[in-house]
C-alpha positions in Angstrom: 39.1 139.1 308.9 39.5 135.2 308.8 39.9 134.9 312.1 36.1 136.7 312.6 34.4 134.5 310.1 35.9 131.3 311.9 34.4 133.0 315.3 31.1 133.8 313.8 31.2 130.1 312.6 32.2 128.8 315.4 30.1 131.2 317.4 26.6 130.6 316.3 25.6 126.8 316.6 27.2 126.9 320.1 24.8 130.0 321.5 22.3 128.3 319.6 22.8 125.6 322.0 23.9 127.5 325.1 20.5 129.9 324.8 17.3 128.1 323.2 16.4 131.3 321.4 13.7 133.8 322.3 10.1 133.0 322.2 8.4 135.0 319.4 4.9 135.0 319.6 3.4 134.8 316.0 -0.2 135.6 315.1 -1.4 133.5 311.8 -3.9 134.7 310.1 -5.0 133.3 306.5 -7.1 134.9 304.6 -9.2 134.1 300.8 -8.7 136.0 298.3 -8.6 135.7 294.4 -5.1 135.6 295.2 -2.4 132.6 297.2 -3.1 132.8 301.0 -1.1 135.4 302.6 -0.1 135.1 306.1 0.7 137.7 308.7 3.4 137.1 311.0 3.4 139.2 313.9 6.7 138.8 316.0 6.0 141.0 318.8 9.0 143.3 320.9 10.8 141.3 323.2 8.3 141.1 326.2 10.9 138.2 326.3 14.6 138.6 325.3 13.9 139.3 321.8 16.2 139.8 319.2 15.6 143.3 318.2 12.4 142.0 316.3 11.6 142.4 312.8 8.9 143.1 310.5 11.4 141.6 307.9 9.2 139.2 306.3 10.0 136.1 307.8 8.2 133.0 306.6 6.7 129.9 307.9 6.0 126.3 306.8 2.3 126.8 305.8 2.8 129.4 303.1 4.6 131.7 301.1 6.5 135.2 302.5 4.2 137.3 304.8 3.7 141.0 303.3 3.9 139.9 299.8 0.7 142.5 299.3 1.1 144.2 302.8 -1.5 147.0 301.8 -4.6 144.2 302.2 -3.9 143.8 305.9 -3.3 147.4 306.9 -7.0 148.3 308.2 -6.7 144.9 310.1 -6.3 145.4 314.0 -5.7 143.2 316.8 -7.7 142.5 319.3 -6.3 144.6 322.5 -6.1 143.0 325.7 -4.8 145.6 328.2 -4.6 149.3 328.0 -1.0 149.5 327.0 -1.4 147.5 323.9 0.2 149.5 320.9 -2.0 151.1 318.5 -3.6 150.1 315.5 -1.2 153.1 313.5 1.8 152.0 315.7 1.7 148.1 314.4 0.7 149.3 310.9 3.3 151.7 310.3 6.1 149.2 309.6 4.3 147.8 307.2 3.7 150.6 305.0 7.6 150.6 304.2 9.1 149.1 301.3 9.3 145.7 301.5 12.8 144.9 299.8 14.8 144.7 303.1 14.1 144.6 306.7 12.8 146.7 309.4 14.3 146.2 312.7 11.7 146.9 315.9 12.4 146.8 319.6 10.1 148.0 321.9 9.6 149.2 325.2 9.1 145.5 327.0 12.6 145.0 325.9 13.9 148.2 326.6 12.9 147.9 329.6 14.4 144.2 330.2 18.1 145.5 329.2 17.8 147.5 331.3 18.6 150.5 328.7 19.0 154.4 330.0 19.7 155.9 326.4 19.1 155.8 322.8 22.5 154.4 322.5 21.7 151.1 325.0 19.2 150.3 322.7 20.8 150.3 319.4 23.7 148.7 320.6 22.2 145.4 320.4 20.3 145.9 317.3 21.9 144.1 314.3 24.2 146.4 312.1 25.4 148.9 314.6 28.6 149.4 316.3 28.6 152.0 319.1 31.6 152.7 321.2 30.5 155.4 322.8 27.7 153.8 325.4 27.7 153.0 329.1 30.0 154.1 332.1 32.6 156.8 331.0 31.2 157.0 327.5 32.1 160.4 325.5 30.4 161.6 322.7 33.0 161.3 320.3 33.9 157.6 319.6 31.7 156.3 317.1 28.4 155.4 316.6 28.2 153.4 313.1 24.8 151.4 311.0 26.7 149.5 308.7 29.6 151.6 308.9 28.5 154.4 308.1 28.8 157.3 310.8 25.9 159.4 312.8 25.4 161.6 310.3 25.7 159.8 307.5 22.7 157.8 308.7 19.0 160.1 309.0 17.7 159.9 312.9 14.0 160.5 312.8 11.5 161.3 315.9 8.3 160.4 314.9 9.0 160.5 310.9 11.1 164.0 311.6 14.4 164.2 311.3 16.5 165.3 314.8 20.1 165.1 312.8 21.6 168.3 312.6 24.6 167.9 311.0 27.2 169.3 313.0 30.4 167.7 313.5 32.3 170.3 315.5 32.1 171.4 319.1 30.9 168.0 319.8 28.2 168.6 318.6 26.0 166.2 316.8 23.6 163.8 317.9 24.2 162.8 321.2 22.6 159.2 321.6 23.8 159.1 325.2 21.7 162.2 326.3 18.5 161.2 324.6 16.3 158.3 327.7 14.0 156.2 327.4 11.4 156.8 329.2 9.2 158.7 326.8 10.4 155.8 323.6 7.8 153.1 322.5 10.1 151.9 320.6 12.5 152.0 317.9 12.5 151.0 314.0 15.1 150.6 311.8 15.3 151.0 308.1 17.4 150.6 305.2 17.3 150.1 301.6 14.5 152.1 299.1 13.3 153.1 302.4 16.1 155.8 302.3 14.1 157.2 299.7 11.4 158.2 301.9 13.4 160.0 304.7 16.8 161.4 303.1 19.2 161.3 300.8 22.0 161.2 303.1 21.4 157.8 304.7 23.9 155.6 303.4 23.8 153.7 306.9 20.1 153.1 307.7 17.4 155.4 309.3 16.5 155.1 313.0 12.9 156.4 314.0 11.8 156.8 317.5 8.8 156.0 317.9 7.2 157.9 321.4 4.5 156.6 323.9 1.2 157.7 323.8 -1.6 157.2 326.5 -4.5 154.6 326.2 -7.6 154.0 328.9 -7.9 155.0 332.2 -5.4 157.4 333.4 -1.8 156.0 335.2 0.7 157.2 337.4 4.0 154.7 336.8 7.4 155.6 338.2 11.2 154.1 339.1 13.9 155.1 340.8 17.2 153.2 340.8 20.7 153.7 342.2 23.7 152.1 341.9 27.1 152.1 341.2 29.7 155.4 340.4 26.9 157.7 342.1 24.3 156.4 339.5 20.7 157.9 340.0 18.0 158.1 337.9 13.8 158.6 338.4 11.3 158.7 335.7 7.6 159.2 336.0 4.8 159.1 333.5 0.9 159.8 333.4 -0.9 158.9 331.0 -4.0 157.6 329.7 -7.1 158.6 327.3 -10.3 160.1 327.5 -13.6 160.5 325.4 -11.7 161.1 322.0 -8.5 162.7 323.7 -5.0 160.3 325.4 -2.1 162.0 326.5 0.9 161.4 328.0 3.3 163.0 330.2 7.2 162.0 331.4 9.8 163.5 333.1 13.4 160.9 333.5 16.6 162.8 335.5 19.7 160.6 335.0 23.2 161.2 336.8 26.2 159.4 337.0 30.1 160.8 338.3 31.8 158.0 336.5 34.8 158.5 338.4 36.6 155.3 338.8 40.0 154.0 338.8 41.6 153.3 335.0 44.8 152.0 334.1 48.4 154.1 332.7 48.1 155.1 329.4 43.7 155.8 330.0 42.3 158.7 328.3 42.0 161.2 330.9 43.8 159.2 333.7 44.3 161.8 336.6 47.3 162.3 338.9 45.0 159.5 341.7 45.0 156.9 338.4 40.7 158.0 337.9 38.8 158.5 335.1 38.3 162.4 335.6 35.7 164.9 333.9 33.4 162.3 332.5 30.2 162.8 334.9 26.9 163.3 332.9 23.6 164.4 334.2 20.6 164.8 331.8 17.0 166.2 332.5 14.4 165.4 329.8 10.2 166.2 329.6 8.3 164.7 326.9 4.6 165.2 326.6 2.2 164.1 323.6 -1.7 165.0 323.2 -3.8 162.9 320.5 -7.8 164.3 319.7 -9.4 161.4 317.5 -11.6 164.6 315.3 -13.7 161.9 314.0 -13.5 158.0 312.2 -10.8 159.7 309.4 -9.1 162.2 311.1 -6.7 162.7 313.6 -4.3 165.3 315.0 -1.6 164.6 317.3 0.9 167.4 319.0 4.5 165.8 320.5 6.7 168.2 322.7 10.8 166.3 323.9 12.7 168.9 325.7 16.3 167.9 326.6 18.8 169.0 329.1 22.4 167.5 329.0 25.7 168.6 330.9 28.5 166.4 330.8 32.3 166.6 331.0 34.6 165.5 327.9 37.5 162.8 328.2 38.3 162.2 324.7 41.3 164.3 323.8 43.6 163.5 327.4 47.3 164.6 327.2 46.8 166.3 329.0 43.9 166.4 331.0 41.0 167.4 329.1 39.2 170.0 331.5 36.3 170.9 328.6 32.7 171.0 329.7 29.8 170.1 327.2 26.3 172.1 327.8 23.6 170.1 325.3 20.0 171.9 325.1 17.4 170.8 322.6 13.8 170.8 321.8 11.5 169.1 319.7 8.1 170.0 318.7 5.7 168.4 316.2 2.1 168.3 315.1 1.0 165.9 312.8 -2.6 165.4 311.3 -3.7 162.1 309.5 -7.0 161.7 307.3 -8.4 158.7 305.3 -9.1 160.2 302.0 -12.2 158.6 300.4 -14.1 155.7 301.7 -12.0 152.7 302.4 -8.5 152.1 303.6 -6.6 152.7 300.0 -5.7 156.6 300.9 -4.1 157.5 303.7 -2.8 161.3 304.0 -0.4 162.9 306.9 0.6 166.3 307.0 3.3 167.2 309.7 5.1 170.6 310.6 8.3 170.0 313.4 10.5 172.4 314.6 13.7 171.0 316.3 16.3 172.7 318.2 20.2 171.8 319.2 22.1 173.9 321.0 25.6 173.2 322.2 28.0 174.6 324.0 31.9 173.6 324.5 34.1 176.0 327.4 37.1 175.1 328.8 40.8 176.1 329.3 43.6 175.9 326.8 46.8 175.2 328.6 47.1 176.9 331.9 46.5 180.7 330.8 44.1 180.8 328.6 40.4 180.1 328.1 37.7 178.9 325.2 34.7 178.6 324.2 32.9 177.5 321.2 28.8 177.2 320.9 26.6 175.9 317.6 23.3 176.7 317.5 21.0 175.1 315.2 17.4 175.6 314.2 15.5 173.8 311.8 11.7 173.9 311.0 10.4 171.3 308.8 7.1 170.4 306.8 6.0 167.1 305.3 3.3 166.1 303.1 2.9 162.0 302.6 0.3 160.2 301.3 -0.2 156.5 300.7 -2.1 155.4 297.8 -3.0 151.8 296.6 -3.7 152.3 293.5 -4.5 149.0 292.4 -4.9 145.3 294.2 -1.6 145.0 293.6 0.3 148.5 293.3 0.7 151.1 296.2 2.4 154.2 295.8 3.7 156.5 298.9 5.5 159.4 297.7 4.6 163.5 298.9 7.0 166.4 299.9 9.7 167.4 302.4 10.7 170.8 303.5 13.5 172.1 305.6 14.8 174.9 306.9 18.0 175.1 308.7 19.6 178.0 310.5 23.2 178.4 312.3 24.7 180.5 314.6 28.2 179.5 315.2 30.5 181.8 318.2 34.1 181.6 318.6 35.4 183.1 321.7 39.4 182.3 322.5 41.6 183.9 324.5 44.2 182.3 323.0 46.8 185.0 321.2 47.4 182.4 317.9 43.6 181.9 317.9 42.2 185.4 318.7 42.2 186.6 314.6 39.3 183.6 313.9 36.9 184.7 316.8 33.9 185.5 315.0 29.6 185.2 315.3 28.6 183.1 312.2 24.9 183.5 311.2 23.9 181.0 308.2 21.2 179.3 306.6 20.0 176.9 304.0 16.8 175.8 303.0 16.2 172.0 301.3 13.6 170.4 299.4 12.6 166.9 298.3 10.2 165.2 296.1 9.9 161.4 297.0 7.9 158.5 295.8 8.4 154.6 296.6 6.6 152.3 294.4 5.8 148.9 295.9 4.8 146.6 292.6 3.6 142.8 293.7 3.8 141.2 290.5 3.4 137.8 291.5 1.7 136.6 294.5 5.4 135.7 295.4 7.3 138.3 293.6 7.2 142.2 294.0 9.4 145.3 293.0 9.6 148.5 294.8 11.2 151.6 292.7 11.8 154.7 294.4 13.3 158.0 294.0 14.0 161.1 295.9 14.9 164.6 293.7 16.3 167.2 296.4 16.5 170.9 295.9 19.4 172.3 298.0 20.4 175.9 298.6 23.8 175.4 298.8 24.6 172.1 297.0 21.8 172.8 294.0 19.9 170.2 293.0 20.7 166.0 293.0 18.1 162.9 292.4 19.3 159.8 294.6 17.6 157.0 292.9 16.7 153.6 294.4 16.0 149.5 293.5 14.0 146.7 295.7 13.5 143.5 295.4 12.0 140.2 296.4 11.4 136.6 295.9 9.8 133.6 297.6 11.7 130.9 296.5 9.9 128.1 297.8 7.5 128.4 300.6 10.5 128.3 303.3 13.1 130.7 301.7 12.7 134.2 300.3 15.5 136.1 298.4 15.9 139.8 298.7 18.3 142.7 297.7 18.1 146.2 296.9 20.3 149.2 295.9 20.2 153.2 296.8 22.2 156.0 295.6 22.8 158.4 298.1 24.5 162.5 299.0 25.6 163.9 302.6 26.6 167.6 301.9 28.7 169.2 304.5 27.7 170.7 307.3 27.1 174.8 307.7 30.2 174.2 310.7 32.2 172.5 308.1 31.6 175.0 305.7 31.7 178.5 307.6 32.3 177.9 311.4 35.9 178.0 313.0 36.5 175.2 315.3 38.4 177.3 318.3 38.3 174.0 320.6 40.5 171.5 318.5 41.9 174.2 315.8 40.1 173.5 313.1 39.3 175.5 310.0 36.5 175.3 307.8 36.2 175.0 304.2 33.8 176.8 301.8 34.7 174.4 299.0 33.9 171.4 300.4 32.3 168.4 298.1 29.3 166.7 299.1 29.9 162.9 300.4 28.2 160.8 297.4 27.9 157.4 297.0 25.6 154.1 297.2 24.1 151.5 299.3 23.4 148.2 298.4 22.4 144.4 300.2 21.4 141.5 299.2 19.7 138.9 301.8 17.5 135.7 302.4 15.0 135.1 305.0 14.7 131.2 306.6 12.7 129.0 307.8 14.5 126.1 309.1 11.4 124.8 311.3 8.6 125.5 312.8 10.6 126.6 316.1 13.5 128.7 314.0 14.2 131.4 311.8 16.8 133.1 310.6 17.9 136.5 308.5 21.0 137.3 306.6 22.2 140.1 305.2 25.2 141.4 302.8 25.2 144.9 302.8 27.6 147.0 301.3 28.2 150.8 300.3 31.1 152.9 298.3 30.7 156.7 299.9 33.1 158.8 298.1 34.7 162.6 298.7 34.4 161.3 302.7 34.9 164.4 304.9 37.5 164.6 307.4 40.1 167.2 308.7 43.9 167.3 307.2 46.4 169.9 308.7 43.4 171.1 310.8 41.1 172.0 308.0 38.1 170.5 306.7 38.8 168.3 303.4 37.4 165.9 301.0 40.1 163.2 302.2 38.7 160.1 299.5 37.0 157.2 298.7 35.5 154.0 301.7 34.3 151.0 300.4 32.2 149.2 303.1 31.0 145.3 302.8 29.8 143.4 305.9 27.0 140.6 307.2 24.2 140.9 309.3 23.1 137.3 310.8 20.0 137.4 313.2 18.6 133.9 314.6 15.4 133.0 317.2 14.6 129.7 318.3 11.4 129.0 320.0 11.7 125.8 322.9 9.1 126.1 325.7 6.6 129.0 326.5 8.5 131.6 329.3 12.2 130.8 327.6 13.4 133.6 324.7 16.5 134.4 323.3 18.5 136.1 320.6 21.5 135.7 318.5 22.5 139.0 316.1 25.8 138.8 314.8 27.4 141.9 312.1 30.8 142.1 310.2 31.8 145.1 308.8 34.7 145.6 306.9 35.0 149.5 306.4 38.1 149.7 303.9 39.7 152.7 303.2 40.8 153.3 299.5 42.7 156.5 298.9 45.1 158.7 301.1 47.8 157.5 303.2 46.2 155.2 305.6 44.7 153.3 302.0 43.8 149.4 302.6 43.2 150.3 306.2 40.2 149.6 308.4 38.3 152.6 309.1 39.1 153.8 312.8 36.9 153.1 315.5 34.6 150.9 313.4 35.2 146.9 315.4 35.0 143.9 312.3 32.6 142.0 314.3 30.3 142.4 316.8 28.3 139.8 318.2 25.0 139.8 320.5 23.3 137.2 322.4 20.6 136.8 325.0 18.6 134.1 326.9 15.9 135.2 329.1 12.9 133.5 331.6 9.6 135.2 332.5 7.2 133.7 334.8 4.2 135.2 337.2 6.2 138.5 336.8 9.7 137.4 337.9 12.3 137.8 335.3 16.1 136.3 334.4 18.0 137.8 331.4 21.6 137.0 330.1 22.9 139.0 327.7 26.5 138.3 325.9 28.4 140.6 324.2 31.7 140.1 321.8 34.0 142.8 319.9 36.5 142.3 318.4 38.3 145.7 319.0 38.5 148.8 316.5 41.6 150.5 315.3 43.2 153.1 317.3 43.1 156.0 314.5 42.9 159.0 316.2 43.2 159.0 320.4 47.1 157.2 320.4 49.9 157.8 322.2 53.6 158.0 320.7 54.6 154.4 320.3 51.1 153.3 319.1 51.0 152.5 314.8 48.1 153.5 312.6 47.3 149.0 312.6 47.2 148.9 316.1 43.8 147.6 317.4 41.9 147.9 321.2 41.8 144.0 322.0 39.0 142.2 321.7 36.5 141.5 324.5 33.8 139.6 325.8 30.9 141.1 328.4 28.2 139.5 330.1 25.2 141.5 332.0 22.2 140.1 334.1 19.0 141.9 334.4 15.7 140.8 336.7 12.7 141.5 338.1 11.2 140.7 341.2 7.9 141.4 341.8 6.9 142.7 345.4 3.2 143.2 345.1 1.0 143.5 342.0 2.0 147.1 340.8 5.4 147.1 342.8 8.5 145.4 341.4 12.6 145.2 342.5 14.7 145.7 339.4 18.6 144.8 339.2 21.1 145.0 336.7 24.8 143.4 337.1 26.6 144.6 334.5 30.1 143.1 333.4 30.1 139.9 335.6 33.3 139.2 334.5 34.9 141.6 335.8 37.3 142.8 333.4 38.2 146.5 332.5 38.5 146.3 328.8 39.3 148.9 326.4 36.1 150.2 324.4 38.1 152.1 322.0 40.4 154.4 321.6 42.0 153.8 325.2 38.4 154.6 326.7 37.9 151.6 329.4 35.1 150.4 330.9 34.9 150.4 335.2 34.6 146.4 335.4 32.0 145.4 337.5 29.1 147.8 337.8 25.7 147.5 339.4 22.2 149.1 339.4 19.3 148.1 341.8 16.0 150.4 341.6 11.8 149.9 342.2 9.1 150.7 339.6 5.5 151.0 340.4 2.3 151.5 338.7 -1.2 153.1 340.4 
């Protein structure tokens, strides 16, 4: 732990030097009021290599913390200068969250530059997370963590509804890798009171994916790249607006064989010394419609149909031969009015149904077969309205609905495992009541109070309280910090559903995972050309769920504290960069592996990035650091429950090179160095990988 605070400050002057950080373009606007000047700082996606920007309040020289009454500038628009400009609601829906701590955005520019093919890329460079399981020869299984917390302890939204379903067995879950990009205009992340708003369950954060939708006249855009380990992958889009109607349309294909040479002791290491059973191929269409009805209303209908089918690698002695089949759907409709006649009421009504269904088959041993399939179905309602009820008080708060349903089927042919095949059908409904208060008190002080009372089916009923703060020191340095209590319950598989695959048995009795979140930051400006966030954050989730003598069980108590750090320097128009640096130290307090880091979960994880634009051509450097996570559940005999993967160090190139006007030459070198290192859990990377392609728009 020592040693990673020496690297991070070691570490952060030097890449300040090494990569003159990333030009964020800021849009100043001051306006009169009977009130101090506020000031809006817009620091746009990275359209150079951005630090996964924020809408976290940062200041500047001239005046005091932007947002400090956010609801005065909502009705304010930019002025649009090309027909993929983001809309008016897109740019103002950050800003209708509470202000207490920050909200993370990246958007499609920078997507685009990194060169990202899944959900996962992208949040692995956004500050807070730690994802293992992204890239060649990823599985689905080792780890995705916000502040180390794990996938489902953190609420995944699409468009404000939630896509987590819950599951943990089967491999199911949500399956980062198997959800492109093609249809995302970007992605925000949230924490804090914001939890409030979403669920009750996020003691990590809350990821919303935020989809494209069309603008002026219609166009036909499209890539193709290939590269290496049999890569492929096109993508298409149309889109565009007309009268009071835009649309969009997308289809992406991805495949990849990963099959490449690993070293003794690899998971899944065949008899040749490959990586075997870890190809992937995933199909997804995403289509959106928007009618404008008239100036207050508006109604918008978003369809993401998924198709995944991968091989798993994660349990190999021996040879895991298990296939994964991933289908899912995602429907909503969502209609927004302005209630009354200015901008102070703002009311959305939604209705979403979302699908998962997945599918594990296989052979046990060298007789006998398996097969275990969870099918999930949820339709979901929301009412939320935004109200500023005074100059200086806004209230958002309205009503959440959800209704989940599970089939779970256990086939084995297996004569120890026949007794538990079974057809489990289940349901449970869930309710929630949520407000957040946002109170500015002071033109440099404001409050926001929120709370969330859930009615559950199966877990009864729980209210998950929550605390904001913050404070504009001086007109260079605001203080901030907030607290959130917060309940996963179990999931209907954990509960009901037989795990045939890796022998596990469910548990009826299981306790709810409860706990709290909590951080505590300050926002700088140390000149006109840099600024910097950081964050403490912390959370104590107790009765954590995990599997002892292969049944489901409340196993204790994890006490997570850690630091966010995320830096951009401005030097010369054309130049960006980005420095985000996190330390999380995921301590586990009870049970036999107590005082131990939790497994898979690296302490520090460092990203960095320097990039060049000019006339269309495009450089960008990326760094990567980890410093290894604990070997706690893939091991072989001689390994011990301290044993770490060793750290490493990566470094990717990306470019552009434009051909004509709507035709450019893409490339992505990936791992320069060169060196096979261990993601976790004896999972290795290939080494050097590449990825050449052409995108065009008509």
């Amino acid at each position: 732990m020592k040693k990673d605070f020496l690297l991070l400050t070691v570490a952060l002057p030097s890449l300040l030097i090494a990569f003159p950080s990333y030009a964020a373009e800021r849009e100043i606007e001051q306006r009169n009021t009977n009130k101090l000047t506020e000031v809006i700082l817009n620091i746009p996606s990275l359209s150079e290599v951005e630090l996964p920007a924020t809408n976290a309040e940062l200041l500047t020289q001239e005046s005091v913390p932007i947002e400090v009454n956010p609801e005065e500038t909502q009705g304010e628009t930019p002025d649009s200068t090309d027909d993929s400009d983001i809309t008016i609601e897109a740019i103002a829906e950050p800003d209708n969250l509470p202000q207490s701590t920050p909200t993370y955005v990246i958007d499609q520019e920078e997507i685009k530059k990194q060169g990202a093919a899944s959900l996962a890329d992208i949040l692995k460079r956004m500050p807070g997370f730690a994802i293992n399981d992204v890239g060649h020869g990823a599985d689905i299984h080792t780890g995705t963590y916000y502040r180390g917390a794990s996938i489902n302890q953190s609420v995944f939204l699409i468009n404000g509804r939630p896509i987590n379903n819950n599951v943990n067995t089967y491999h199911g879950g949500t399956d980062l890798n198997s959800i492109p990009v093609e249809a995302i205009e970007r992605v925000e992340l949230y924490s804090g009171t914001a939890s409030a708003l979403f669920g009750s369950s996020a003691f990590g954060g809350v990821v919303n994916i935020i989809t494209k939708e069309g603008y002026g006249k219609p166009k036909l855009s499209g890539s193709a790249e290939f590269g290496s380990l049999s890569l492929n992958n096109q993508q298409v889009t149309y889109a565009g607006s007309a009268d009071k109607v835009k649309y969009n349309f997308s289809f992406e294909r991805f495949f990849i064989d990963n099959r490449y040479p690993v070293p003794v002791g690899a998971a899944n290491r065949d008899e040749k010394g490959f990586l075997f059973n870890a190809d992937t191929a995933t199909s997804t269409y995403f289509g959106s419609i928007g009618v404008d009805l008239d100036q207050k209303n508006s109604l918008n209908l978003d369809v993401t149909a998924l198709s995944s089918r991968r091989g798993l690698i994660y349990f190999g002695f021996p040879l895991q031969r298990d296939r994964l089949d991933h289908d899912g759907l995602n429907i909503g409709l969502s209609w927004k009015t302005r209630l009354g006649n200015g901008e102070s009421s703002n009311l959305t009504t939604s209705i979403g149904y979302n699908r998962d269904y997945f599918s594990t088959y296989g052979p046990t041993g060298a007789s006998f077969y398996r097969r275990g399939s969870l099918d999930t179905q949820q339709l979901t309602a929301r009412v939320d309205h935004e109200w500023k009820i005074t100059s200086n008080n806004k209230l958002r708060w309205g009503l959440d609905l959800k209704n989940t349903d599970l089939i779970g089927d256990v086939l084995s042919t297996d004569p120890t495992r026949i007794a538990e095949n079974e057809k489990e059908d289940r349901s449970l409904f869930n309710t929630a009541l949520f407000a957040v208060n946002t109170w500015n008190i002071s033109d440099d002080f404001l409050i926001d109070l929120g709370l969330r009372q859930t009615f559950d089916s199966q877990f009864g009923n729980y209210l998950n309280p929550s605390f904001g703060l913050r404070y504009a020191v001086t007109p260079i340095i605001a203080v901030r910090g907030s607290w959130a209590g917060a309940q996963r319950n179990p999931g209907l598989d954990q509960l009901y559903v037989y795990d045939t695959v890796h022998g596990w048995r469910p548990n009826p009795d299981l306790n709810p995972e409860t706990g709290s979140t909590w951080s505590a930051g300050v926002d700088v400006n140390f000149s006109e050309n840099l600024i910097g966030q950081f964050t403490y954050f912390g959370s104590s989730i107790g009765d954590r769920l995990g599997v002892i003598g292969g049944k489901w069980e409340n196993i204790g108590l994890v006490d997570t504290n850690g630091l966010e750090a995320a830096l951009q320097l401005r030097i010369a128009s054309g130049w960006s960069t980005f420095l985000n640096y996190t330390y999380t130290d995921a301590q586990i307090k009870t049970g036999t592996e107590r005082g131990l880091q939790l497994g898979l979960i690296p302490y520090s994880v460092l990203q960095s990035g320097v990039g060049y634009e000019n006339a269309g051509w495009q450089a960008n450097l990326y760094v990567t650091y980890n410093s290894g996570a604990r070997r706690s559940i893939f091991a072989n005999s001689t390994d011990k429950a301290t044993d770490f993967a060793p750290s490493f160090v990566n470094l990717d190139l990306s470019g552009r090179v434009p051909l004509t006007s709507n035709l450019g030459l893409t490339v992505y070198l990936e791992n320069l160095l060169g060196e096979q290192y261990e993601r976790v859990n004896r999972i290795y990377s290939p080494g050097f990988t590449f990825r050449v392609g052409l995108n065009a728009n008509f």
